[in-house]
MDAnalysis code that builds the backbone (N, CA, C; Angstrom):
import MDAnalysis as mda
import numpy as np

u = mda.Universe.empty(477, n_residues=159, atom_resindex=np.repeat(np.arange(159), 3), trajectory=True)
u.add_TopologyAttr("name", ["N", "CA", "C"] * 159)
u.add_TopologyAttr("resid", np.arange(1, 160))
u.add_TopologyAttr("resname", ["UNK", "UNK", "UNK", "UNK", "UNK", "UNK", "UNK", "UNK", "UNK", "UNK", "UNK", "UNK", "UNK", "UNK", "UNK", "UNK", "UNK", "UNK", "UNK", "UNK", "UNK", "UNK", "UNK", "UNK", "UNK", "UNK", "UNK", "UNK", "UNK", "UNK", "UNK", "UNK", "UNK", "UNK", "UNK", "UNK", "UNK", "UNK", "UNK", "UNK", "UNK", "UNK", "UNK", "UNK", "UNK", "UNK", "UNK", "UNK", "UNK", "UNK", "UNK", "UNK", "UNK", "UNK", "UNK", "UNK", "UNK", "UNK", "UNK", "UNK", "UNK", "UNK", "UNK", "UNK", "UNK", "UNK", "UNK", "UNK", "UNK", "UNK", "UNK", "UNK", "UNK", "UNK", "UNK", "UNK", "UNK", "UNK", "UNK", "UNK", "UNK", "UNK", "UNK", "UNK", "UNK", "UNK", "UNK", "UNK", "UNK", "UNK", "UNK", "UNK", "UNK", "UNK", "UNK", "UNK", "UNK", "UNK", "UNK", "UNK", "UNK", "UNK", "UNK", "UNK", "UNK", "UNK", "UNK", "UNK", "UNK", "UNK", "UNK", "UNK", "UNK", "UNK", "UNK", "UNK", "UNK", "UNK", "UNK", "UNK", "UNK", "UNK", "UNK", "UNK", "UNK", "UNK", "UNK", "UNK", "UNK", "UNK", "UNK", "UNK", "UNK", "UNK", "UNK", "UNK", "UNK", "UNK", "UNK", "UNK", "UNK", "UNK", "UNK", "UNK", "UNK", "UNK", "UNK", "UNK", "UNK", "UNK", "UNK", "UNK", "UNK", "UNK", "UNK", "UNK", "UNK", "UNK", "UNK"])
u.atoms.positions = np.array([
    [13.097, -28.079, 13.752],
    [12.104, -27.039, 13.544],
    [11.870, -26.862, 12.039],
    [10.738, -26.259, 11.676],
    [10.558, -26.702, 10.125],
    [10.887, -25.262, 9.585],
    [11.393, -25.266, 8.407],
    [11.727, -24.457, 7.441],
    [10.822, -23.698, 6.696],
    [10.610, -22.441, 6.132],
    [9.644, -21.915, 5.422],
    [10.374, -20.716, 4.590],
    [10.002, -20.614, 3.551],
    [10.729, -19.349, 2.453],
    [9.151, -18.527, 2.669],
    [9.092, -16.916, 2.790],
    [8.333, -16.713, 3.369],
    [8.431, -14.890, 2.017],
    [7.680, -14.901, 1.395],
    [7.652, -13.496, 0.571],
    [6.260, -12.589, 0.400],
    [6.754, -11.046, 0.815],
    [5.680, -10.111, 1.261],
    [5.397, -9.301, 0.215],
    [4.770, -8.727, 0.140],
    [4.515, -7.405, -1.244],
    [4.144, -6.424, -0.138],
    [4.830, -5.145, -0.547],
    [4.097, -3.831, 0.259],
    [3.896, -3.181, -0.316],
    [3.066, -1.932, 0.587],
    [2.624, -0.851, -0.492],
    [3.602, -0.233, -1.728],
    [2.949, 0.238, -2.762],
    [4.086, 1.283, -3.250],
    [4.823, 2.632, -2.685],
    [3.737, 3.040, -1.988],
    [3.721, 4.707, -1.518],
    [4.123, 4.773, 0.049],
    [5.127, 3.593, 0.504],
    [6.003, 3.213, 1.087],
    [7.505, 3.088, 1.243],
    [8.517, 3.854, 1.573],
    [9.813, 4.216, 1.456],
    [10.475, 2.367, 1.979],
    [11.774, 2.814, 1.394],
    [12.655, 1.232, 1.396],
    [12.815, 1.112, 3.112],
    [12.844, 1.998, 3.663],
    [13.223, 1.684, 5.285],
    [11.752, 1.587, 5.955],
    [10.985, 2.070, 5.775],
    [9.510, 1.269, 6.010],
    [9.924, 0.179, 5.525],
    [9.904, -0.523, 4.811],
    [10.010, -1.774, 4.657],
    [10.646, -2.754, 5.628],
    [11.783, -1.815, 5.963],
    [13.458, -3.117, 6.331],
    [12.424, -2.806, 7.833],
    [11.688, -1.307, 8.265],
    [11.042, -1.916, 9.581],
    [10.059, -2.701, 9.896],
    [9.260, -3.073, 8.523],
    [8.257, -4.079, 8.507],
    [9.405, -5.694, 8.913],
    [10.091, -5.443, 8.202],
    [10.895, -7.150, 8.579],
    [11.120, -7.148, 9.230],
    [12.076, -5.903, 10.324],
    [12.182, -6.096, 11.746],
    [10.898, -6.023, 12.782],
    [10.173, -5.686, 12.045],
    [9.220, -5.978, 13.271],
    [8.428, -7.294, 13.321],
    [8.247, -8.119, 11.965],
    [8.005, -9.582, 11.911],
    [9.327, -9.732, 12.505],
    [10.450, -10.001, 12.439],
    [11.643, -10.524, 13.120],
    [11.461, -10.840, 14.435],
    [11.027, -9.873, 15.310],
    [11.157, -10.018, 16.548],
    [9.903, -10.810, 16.964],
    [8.411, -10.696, 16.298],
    [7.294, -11.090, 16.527],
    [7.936, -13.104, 17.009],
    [9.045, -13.258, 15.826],
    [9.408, -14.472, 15.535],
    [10.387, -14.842, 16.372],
    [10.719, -14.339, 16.745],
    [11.893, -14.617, 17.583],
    [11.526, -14.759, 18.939],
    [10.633, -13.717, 19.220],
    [9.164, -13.939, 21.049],
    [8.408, -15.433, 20.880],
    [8.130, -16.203, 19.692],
    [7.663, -16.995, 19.947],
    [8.387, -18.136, 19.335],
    [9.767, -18.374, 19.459],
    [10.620, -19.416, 19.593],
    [11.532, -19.763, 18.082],
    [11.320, -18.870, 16.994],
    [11.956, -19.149, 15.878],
    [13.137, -18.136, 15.521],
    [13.679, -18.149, 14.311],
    [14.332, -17.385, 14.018],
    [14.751, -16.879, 12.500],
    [15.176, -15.829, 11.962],
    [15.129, -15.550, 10.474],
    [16.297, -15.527, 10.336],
    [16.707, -16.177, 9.102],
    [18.201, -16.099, 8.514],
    [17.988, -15.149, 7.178],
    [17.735, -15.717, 5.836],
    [18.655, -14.494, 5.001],
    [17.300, -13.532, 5.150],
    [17.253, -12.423, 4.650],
    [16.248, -11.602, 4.234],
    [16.664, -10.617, 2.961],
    [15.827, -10.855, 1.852],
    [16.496, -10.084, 1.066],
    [15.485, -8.724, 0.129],
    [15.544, -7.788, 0.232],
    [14.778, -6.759, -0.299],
    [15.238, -6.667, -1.665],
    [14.435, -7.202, -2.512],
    [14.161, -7.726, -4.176],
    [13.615, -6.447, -4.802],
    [13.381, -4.733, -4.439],
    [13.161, -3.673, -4.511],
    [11.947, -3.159, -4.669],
    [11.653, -2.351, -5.474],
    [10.516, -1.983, -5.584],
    [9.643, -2.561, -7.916],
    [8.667, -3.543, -7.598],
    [8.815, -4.059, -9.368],
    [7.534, -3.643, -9.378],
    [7.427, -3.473, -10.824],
    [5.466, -3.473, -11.327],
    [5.033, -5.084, -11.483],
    [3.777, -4.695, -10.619],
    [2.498, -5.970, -10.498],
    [2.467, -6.106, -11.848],
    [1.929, -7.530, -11.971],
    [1.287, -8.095, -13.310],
    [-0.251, -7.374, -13.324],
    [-1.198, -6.873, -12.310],
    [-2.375, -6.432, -12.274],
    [-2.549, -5.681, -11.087],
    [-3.162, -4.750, -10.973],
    [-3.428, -4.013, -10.020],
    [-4.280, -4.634, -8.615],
    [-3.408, -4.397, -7.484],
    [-4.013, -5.083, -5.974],
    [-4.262, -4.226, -5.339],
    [-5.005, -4.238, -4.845],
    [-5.854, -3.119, -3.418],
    [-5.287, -1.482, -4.280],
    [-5.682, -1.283, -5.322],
    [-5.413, -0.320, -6.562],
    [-3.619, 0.594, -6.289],
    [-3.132, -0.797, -6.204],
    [-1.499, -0.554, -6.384],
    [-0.943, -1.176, -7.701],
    [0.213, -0.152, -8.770],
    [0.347, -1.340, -9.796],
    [1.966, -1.616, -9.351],
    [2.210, -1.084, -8.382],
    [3.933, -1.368, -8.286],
    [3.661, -1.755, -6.617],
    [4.805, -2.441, -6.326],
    [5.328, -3.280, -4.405],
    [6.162, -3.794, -4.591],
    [6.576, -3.597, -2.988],
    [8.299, -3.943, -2.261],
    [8.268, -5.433, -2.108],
    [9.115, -5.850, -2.846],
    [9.165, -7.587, -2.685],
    [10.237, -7.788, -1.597],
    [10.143, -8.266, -0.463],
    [10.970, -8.681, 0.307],
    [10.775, -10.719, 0.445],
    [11.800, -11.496, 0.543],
    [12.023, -12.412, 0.976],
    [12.531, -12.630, 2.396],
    [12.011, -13.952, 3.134],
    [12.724, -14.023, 4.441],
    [12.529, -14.926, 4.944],
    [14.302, -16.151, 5.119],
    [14.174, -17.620, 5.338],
    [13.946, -17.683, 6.807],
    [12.838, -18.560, 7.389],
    [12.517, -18.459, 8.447],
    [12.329, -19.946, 9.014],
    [13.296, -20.227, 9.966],
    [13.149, -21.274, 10.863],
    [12.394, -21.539, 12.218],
    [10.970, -21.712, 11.602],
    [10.393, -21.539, 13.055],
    [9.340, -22.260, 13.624],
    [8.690, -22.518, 14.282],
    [7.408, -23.134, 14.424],
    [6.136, -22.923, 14.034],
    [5.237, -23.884, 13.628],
    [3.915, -23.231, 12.935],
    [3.339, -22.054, 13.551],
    [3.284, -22.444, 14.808],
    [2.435, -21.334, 15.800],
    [2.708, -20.030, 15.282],
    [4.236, -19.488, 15.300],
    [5.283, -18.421, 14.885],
    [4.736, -17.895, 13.753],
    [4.823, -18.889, 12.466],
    [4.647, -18.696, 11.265],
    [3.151, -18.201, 11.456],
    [2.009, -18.647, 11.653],
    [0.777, -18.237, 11.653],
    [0.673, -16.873, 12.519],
    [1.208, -16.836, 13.471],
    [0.696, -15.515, 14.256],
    [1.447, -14.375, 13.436],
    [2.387, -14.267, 12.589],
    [2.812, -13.508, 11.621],
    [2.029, -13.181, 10.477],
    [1.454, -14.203, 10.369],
    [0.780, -14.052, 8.576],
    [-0.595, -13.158, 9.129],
    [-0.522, -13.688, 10.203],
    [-2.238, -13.016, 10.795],
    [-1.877, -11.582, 11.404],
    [-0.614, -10.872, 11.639],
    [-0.509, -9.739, 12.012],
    [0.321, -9.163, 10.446],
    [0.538, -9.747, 9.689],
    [0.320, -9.385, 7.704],
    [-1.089, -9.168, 7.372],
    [-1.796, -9.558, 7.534],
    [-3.218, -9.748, 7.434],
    [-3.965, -8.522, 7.459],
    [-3.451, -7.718, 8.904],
    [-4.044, -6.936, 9.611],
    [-3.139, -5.837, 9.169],
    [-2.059, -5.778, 8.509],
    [-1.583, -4.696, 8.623],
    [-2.179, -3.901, 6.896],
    [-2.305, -2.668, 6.994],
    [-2.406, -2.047, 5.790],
    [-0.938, -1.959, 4.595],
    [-0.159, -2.077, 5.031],
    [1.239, -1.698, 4.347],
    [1.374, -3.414, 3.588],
    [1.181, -4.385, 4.406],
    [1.074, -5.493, 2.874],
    [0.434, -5.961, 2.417],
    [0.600, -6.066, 1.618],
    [-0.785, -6.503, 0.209],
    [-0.887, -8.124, 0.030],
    [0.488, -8.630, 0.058],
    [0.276, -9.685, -0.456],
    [1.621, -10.510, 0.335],
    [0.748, -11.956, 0.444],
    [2.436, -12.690, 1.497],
    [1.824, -14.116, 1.186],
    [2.988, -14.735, 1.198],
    [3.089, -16.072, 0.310],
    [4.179, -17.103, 1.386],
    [3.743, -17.724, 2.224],
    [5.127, -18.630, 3.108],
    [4.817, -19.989, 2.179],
    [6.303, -20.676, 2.530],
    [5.972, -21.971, 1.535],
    [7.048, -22.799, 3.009],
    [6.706, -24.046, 2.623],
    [7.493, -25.123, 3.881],
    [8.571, -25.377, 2.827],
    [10.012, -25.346, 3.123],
    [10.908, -26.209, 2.223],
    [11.682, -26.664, 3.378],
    [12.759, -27.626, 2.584],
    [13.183, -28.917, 3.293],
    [14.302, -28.332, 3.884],
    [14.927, -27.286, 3.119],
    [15.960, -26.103, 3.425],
    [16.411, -25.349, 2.529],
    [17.317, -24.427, 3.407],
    [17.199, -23.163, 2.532],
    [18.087, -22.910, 1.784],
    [18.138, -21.768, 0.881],
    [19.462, -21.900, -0.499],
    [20.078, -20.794, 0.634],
    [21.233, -20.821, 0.500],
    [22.729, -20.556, 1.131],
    [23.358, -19.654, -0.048],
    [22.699, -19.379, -1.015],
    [23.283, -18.501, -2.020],
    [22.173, -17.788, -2.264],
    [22.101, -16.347, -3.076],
    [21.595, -15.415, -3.250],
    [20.126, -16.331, -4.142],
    [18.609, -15.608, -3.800],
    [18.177, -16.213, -4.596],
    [17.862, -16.225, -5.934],
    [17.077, -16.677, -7.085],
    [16.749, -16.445, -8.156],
    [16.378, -15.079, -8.461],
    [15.726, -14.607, -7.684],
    [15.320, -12.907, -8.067],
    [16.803, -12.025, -8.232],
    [17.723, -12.091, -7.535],
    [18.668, -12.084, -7.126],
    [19.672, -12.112, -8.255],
    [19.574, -13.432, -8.470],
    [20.880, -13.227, -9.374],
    [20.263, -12.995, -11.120],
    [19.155, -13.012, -11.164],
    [18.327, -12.647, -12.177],
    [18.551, -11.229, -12.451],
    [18.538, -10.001, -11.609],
    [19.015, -8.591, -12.010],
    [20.588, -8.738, -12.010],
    [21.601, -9.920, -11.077],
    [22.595, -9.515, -11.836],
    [23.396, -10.010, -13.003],
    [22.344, -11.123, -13.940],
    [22.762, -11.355, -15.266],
    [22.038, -9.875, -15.784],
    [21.504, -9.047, -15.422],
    [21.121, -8.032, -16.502],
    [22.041, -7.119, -16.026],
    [22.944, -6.921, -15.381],
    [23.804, -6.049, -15.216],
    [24.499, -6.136, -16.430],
    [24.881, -7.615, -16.274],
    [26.045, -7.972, -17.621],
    [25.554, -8.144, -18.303],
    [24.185, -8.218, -19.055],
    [24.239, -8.175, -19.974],
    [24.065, -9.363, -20.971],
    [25.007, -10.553, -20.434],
    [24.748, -11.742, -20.662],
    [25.525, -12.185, -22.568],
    [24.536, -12.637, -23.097],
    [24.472, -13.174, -24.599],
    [23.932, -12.003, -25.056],
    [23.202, -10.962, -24.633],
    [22.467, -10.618, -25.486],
    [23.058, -9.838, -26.676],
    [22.127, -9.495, -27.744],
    [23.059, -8.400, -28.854],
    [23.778, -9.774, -29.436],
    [24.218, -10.670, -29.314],
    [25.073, -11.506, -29.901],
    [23.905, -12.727, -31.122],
    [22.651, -12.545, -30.523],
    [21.777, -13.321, -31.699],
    [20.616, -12.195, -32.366],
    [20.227, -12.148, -33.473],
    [19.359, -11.402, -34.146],
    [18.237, -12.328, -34.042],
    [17.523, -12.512, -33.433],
    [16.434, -13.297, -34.040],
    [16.654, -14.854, -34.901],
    [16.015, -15.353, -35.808],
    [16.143, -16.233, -36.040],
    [16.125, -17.661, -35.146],
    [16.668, -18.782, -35.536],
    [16.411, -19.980, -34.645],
    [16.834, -19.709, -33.466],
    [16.346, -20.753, -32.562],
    [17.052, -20.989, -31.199],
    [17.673, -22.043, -30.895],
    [17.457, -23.076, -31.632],
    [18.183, -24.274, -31.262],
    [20.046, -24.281, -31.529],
    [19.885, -23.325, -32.207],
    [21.798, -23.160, -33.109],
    [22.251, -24.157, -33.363],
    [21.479, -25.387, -34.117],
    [21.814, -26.902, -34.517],
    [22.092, -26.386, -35.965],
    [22.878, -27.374, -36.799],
    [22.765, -26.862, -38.002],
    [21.259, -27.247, -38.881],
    [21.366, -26.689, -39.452],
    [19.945, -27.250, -40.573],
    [20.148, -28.509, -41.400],
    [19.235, -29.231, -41.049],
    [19.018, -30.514, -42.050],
    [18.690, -30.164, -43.292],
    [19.088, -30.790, -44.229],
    [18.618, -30.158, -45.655],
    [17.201, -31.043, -45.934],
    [16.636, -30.268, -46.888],
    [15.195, -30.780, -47.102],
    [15.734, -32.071, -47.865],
    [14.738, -32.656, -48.016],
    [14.711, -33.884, -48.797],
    [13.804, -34.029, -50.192],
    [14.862, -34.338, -50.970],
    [14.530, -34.043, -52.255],
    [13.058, -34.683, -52.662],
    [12.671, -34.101, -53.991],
    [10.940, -34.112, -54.135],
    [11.375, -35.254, -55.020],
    [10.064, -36.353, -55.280],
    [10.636, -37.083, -56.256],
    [9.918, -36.872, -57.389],
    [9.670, -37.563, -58.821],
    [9.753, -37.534, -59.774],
    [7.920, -37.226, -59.716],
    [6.941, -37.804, -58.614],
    [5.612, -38.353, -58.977],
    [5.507, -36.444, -58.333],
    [6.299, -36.344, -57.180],
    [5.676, -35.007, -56.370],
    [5.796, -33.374, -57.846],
    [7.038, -34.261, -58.300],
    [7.360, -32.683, -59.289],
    [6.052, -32.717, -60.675],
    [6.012, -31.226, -60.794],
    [4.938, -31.103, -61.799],
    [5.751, -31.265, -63.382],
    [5.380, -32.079, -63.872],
    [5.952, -32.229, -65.184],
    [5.313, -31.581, -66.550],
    [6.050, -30.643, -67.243],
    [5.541, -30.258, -68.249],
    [4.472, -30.588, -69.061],
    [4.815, -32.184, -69.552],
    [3.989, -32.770, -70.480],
    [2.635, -33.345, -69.867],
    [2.633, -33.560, -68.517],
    [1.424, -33.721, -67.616],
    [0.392, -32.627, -67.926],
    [1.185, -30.749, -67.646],
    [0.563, -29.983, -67.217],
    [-0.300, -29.983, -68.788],
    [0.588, -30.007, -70.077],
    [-0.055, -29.578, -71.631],
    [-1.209, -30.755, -71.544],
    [-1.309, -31.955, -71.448],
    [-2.140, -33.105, -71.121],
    [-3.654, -32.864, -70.458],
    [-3.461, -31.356, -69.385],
    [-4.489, -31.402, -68.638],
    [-5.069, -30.251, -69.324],
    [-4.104, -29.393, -70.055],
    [-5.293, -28.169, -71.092],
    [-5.896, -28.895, -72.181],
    [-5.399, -29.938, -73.009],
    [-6.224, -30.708, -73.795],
    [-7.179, -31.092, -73.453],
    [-7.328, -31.827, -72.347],
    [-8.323, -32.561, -71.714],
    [-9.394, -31.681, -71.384],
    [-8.728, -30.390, -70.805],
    [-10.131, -29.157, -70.651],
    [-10.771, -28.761, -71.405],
    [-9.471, -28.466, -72.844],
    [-10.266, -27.752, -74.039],
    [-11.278, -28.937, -74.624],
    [-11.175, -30.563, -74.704],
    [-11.704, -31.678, -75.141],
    [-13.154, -31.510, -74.302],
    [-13.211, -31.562, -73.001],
    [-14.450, -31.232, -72.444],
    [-15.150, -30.529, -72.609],
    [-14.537, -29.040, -72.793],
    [-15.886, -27.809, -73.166],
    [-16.060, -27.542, -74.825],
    [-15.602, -28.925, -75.676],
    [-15.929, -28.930, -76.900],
    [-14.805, -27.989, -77.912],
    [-14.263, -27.627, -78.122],
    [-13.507, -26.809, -78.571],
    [-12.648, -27.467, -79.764],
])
C-alpha cells in the first residue's frame, strides 16, 4: 500500500483539541476505506509567512498515512470542504521517518540553545585566514614616480 506524509494548516481561532478532533475524524474517514495512520504530530500553533483566507497564524499538524489513493483523495476532498483548514499538502514517500520529524526536533535544538552566544558575528567558515599576498614592486606607488608625475603636470600647463 503506498505511503504518503500528509500536512494540514487550521484555523487560528481554533483550540488545540479541535484540532486532535479534526485528525480523528480524518483517522477514521481512513481507516472506513481500507488504510491506516501511524505517527501524527501537532507542530502547534506558528505565524504564516502571508496571510490565507485573512488568517496570519495555523495549527500545523502532520500525519504518516498508509493508505490507498481512493482513501487519500476522499480526505483531501472532505479538507476541501471543511472551513477549519486552510491549507493541506500530502506528498507520496517511499517510507516513513520512525523518528520525530524535522519540525520537531527543530524547537528542540532551541530549547538548548545549541552554539548559540558562542560566535559574535564575523566569519562562518572558522578556517584560519590566508594571509594576503604581498604587492609587488610595479603594484606599490613609489615616491620618485609620484614627484615625476607633478613635474610632468606643472611642464604641461607651462609653469
Amino acid at each position: 500500500m503506498p505511503l504518503y506524509e500528509h500536512v494540514f494548516l487550521a484555523r487560528q481561532d481554533i483550540s488545540a483539541q479541535q484540532v486532535e478532533g479534526l485528525v480523528d475524524t480524518y483517522r477514521s474517514l481512513l481507516e472506513e476505506n481500507g488504510g491506516k495512520v501511524g505517527k501524527t504530530e501537532y507542530w502547534g500553533l506558528k505565524s504564516l509567512s502571508y496571510r490565507i483566507k485573512k488568517n496570519r497564524k495555523a495549527h500545523y499538524t502532520l500525519i504518516n498515512i498508509e493508505a490507498p489513493h481512493e482513501a487519500v483523495a476522499e480526505m483531501e476532498r472532505q479538507m476541501g470542504l471543511s472551513t477549519d483548514v486552510i491549507r493541506f499538502m500530502t506528498i507520496k514517500v517511499d517510507e516513513h521517518e520512525t523518528e520525530p520529524s524535522a519540525m520537531m526536533r527543530r524547537s528542540d535544538d532551541r530549547d538548548g540553545r545549541g552554539d548559540r552566544g558562542r560566535h559574535h558575528g564575523g566569519r562562518r567558515d572558522h578556517g584560519p585566514r590566508e594571509p594576503r599576498p604581498e604587492r609587488t614592486e610595479a603594484a606599490k606607488p613609489s615616491e620618485p614616480a609620484a614627484e615625476e608625475k607633478k613635474e610632468e603636470t606643472k611642464e604641461e600647463s607651462g609653469e
